[in-house]
C-alpha positions in Angstrom: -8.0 -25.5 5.5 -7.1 -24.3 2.0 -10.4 -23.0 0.2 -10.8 -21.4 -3.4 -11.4 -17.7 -2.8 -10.1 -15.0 -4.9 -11.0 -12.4 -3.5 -9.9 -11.9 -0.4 -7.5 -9.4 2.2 -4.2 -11.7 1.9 -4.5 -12.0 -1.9 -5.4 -8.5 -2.6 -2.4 -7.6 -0.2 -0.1 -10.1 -2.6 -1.7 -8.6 -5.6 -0.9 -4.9 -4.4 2.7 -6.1 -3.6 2.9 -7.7 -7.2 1.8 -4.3 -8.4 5.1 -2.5 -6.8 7.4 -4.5 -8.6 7.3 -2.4 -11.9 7.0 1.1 -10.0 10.4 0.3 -8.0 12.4 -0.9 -10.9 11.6 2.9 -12.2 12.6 4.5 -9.6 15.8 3.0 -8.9 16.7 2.7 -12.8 14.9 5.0 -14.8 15.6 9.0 -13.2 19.3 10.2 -13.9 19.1 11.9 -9.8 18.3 9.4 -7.3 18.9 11.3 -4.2 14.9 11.3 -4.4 14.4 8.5 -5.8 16.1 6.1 -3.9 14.3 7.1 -1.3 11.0 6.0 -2.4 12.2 2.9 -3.5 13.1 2.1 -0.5 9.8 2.8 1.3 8.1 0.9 -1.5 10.5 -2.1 -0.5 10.2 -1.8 3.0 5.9 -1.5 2.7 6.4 -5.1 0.1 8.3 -6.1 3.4 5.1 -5.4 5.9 2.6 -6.5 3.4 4.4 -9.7 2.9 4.1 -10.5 6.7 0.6 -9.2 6.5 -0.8 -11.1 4.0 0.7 -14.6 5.8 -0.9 -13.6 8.9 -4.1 -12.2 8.0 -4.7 -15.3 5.9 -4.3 -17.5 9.1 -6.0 -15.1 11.1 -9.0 -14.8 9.5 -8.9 -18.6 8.2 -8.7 -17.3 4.2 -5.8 -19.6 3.3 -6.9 -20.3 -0.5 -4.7 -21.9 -3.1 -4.2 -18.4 -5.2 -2.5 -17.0 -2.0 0.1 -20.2 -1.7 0.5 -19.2 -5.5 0.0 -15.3 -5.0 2.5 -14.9 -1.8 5.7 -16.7 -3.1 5.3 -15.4 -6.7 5.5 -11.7 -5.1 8.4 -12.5 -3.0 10.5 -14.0 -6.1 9.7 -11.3 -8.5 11.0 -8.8 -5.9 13.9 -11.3 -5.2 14.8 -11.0 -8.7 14.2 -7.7 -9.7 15.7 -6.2 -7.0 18.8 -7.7 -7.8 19.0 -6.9 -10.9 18.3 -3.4 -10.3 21.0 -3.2 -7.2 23.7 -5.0 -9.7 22.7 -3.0 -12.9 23.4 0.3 -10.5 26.9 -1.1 -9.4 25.5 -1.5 -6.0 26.0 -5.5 -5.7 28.3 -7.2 -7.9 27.2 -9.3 -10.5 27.7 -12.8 -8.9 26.0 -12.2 -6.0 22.9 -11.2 -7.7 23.2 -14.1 -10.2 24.1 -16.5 -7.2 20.6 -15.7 -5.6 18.5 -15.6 -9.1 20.1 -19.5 -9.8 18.6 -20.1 -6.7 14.9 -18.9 -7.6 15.6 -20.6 -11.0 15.9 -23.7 -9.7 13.0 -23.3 -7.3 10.8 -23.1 -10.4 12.1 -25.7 -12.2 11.3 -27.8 -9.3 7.6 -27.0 -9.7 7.2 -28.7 -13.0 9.1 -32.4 -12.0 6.4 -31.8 -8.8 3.3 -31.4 -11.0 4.4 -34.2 -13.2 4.5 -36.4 -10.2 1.1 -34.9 -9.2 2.1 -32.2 -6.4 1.6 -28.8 -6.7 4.3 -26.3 -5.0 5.3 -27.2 -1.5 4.5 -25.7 1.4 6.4 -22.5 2.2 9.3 -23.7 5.0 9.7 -21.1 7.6 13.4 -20.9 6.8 12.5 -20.3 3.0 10.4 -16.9 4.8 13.4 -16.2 7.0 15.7 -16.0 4.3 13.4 -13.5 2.7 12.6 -11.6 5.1 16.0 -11.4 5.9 17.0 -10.1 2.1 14.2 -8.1 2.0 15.2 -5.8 4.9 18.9 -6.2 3.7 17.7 -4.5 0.3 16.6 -1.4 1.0 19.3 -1.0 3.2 21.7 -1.6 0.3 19.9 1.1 -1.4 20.0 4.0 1.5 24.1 2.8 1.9 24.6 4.9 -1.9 23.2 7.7 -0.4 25.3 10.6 0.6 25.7 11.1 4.2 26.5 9.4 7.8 23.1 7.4 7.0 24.7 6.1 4.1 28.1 5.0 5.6 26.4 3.1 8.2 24.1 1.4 6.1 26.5 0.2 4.6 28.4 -3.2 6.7 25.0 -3.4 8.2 23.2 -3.7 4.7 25.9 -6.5 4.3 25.5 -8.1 7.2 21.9 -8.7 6.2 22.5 -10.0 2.6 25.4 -12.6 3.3 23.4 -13.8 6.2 20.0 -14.1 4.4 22.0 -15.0 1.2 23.2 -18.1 3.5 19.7 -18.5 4.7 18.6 -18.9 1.2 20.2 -21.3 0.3 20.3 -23.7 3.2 16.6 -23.1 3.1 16.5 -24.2 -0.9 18.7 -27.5 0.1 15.4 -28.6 2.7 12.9 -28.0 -0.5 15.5 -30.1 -2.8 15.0 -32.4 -0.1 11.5 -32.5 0.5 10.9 -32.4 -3.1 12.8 -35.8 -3.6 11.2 -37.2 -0.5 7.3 -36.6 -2.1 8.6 -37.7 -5.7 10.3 -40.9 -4.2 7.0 -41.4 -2.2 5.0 -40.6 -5.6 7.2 -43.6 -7.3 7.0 -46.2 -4.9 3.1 -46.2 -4.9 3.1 -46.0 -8.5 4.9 -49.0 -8.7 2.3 -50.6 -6.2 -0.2 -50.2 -8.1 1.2 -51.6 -10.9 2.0 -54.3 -8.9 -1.1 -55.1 -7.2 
C-alpha cells in the first residue's frame, strides 16, 4: 500500500543520498590532487549504492512505501546517474559519448513523465531491470574512479570497471525500451476509454 508519509527511514535515506550529490562532484572536480580525493568519492558512491538498496527494502520492510519515496528514490538515482558522468567525462575518465549516451537516456525518461501526467498517470513503477541497470552503473562508477589511481589497484580496476559500465550501459537501455513500452501500453489504454466515454 502506498500512503503519504514524509517523514519516514526510506525517504530520509533518499534525502541523505540526494544530499551527496553536490559533496562528490567536489571532490572529484574541484581539488587539483585527487590521490585523496578520489578516494572519498568513491566511498561516498559506494554508501549512495547501499543506501539505495536500503531505502527500497526498508520501505517494504517496514510497509512505509509513500508516494515521496517512488518520487524520492529514482530522483536520487538519476542525479547521481548524471552527475557522475559528467564528472568521470569532464576528468577524461569516460569519453564524451558514453556519458552523453546514458544522460539521453535519463532525458528521455523524464520527458516521458509529462505525456504520462497529461494522460493522468503519474511515473511508473520502478522495473526491476530499470534497478539492475543501476545498480550495475553504480558499482561500475566508483570503480572507474579507483582505475586513475596509481597502482596495481588501479590497473585492475580498470577492464573490470568496464566490464561493469558496458554491461549496465546495455542494461539501461533495454530496461528504458520496457518503460517506452509500458508507457505506450497505459496511454493507449488511457485513449481508448476516453473515447468510451465519449461514446457512451
Amino acid at each position: 500500500m502506498v500512503g503519504n508519509s514524509v517523514f519516514t527511514v526510506p525517504n530520509l535515506l533518499s534525502f541523505i543520498r540526494l544530499l551527496g550529490v553536490p559533496v562528490f562532484l567536489y571532490l572529484v572536480l574541484v581539488p587539483e590532487d585527487h590521490r585523496v580525493t578520489d578516494l572519498i568519492a568513491i566511498a561516498v558512491l559506494v554508501g549512495s549504492g547501499i543506501s539505495d538498496y536500503l531505502d527500497g527494502f526498508l520501505a517494504r520492510r517496514w510497509n512505509q512505501v509513500s508516494r515521496l519515496g517512488q518520487l524520492l528514490d529514482p530522483s536520487a538515482d538519476a542525479l547521481y546517474m548524471i552527475s557522475t558522468l559528467y564528472a568521470l567525462a569532464m576528468r577524461e575518465i569516460i569519453p564524451w559519448w558514453f556519458a552523453i549516451a546514458l544522460i539521453a537516456r535519463e532525458v528521455f525518461m523524464f520527458a516521458l513523465l509529462p505525456v504520462l501526467r497529461y494522460h493522468g498517470y503519474g511515473p511508473l513503477p520502478v522495473h526491476w531491470l530499470g534497478k539492475a541497470a543501476t545498480f550495475v552503473l553504480m558499482y561500475g562508477f566508483p570503480l572507474l574512479l579507483l582505475s586513475v589511481q596509481p597502482g596495481v589497484a588501479g590497473r585492475i580496476a580498470g577492464p573490470i570497471a568496464w566490464a561493469f559500465a558496458i554491461w549496465g550501459a546495455c542494461l539501461f537501455y533495454w530496461a528504458a525500451g520496457l518503460y517506452a513500452v509500458q508507457a505506450a501500453t497505459v496511454i493507449r489504454e488511457a485513449r481508448c476509454a476516453a473515447r468510451k466515454q465519449v461514446s457512451g
